[in-house]
N, CA and C atoms as a LAMMPS dump frame, in Angstrom:
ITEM: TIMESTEP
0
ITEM: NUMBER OF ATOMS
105
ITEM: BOX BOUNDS ff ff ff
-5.0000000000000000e+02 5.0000000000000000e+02
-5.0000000000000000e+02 5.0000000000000000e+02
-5.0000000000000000e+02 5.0000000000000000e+02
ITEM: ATOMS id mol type element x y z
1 1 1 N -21.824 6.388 -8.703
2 1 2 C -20.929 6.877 -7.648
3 1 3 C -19.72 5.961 -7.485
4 2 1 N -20.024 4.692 -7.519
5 2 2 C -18.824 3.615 -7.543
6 2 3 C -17.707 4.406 -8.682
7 3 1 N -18.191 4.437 -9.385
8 3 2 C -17.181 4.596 -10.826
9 3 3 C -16.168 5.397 -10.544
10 4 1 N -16.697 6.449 -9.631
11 4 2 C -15.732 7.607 -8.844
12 4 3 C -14.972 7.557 -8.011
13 5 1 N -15.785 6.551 -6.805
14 5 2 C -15.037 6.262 -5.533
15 5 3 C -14.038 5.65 -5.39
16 6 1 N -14.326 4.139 -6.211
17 6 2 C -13.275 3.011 -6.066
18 6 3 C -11.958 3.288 -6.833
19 7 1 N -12.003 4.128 -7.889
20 7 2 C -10.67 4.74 -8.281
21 7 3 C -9.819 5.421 -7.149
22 8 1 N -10.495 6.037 -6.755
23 8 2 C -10.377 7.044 -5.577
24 8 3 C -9.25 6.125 -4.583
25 9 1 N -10.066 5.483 -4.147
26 9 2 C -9.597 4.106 -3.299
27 9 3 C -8.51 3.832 -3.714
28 10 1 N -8.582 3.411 -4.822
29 10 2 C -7.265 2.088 -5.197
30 10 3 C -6.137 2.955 -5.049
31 11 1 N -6.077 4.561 -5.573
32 11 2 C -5.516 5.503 -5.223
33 11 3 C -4.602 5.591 -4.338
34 12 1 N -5.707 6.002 -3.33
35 12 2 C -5.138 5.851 -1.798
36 12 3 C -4.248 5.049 -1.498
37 13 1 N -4.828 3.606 -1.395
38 13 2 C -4.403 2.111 -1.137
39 13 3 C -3.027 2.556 -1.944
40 14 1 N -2.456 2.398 -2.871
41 14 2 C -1.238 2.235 -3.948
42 14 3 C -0.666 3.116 -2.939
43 15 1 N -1.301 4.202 -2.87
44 15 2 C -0.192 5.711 -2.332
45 15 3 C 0.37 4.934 -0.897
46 16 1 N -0.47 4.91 0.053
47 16 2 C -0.014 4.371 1.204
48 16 3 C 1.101 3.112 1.274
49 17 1 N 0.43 2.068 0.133
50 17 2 C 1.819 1.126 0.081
51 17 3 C 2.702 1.361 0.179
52 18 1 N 3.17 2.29 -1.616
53 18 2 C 3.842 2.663 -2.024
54 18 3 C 4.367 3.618 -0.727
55 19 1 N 4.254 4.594 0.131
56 19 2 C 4.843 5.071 1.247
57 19 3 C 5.568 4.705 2.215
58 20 1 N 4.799 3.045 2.938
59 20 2 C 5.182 2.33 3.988
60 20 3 C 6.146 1.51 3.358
61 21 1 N 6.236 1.335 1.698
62 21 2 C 7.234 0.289 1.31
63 21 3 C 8.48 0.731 1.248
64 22 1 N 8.241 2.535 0.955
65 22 2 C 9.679 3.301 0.604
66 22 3 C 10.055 3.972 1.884
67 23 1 N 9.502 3.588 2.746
68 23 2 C 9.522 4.51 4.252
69 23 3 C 10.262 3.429 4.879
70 24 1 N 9.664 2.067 5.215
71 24 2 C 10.487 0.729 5.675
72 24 3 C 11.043 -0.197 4.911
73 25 1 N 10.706 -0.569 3.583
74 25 2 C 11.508 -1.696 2.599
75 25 3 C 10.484 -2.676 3.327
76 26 1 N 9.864 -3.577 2.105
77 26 2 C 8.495 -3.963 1.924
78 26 3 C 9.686 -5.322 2.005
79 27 1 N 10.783 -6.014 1.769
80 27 2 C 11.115 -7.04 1.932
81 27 3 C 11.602 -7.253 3.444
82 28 1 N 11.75 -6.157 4.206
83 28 2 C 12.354 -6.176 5.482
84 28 3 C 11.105 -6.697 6.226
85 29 1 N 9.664 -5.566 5.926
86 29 2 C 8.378 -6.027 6.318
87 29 3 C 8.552 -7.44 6.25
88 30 1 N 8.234 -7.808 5.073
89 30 2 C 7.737 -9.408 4.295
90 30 3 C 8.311 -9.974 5.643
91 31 1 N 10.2 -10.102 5.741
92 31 2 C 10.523 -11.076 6.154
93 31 3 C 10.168 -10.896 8.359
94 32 1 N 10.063 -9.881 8.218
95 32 2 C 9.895 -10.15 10.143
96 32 3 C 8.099 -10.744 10.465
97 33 1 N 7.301 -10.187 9.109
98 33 2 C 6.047 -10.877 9.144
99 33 3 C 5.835 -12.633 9.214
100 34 1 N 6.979 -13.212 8.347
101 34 2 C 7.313 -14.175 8.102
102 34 3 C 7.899 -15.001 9.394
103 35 1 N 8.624 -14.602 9.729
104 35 2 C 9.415 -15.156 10.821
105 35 3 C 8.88 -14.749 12.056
C-alpha cells in the first residue's frame, strides 16, 4: 500500500508548493519568514 500512497503524497506536497510559491513568490515568503 505504501508503494501507492507515498507517491500519492509527494504529489500533493510538490502540487501545493508549487501553488503557494506561484500564488505568493517563495522568495518573498523565505524573506518575511526570515526577518
Amino acid at each position: 500500500m505504501y508503494g501507492v500512497e507515498v507517491p500519492d503524497l509527494q504529489l500533493l506536497a510538490i502540487k501545493v508548493l508549487g501553488l503557494t510559491c506561484s500564488a505568493s513568490g517563495c522568495k518573498r515568503n523565505w524573506s518575511t519568514f526570515e526577518h
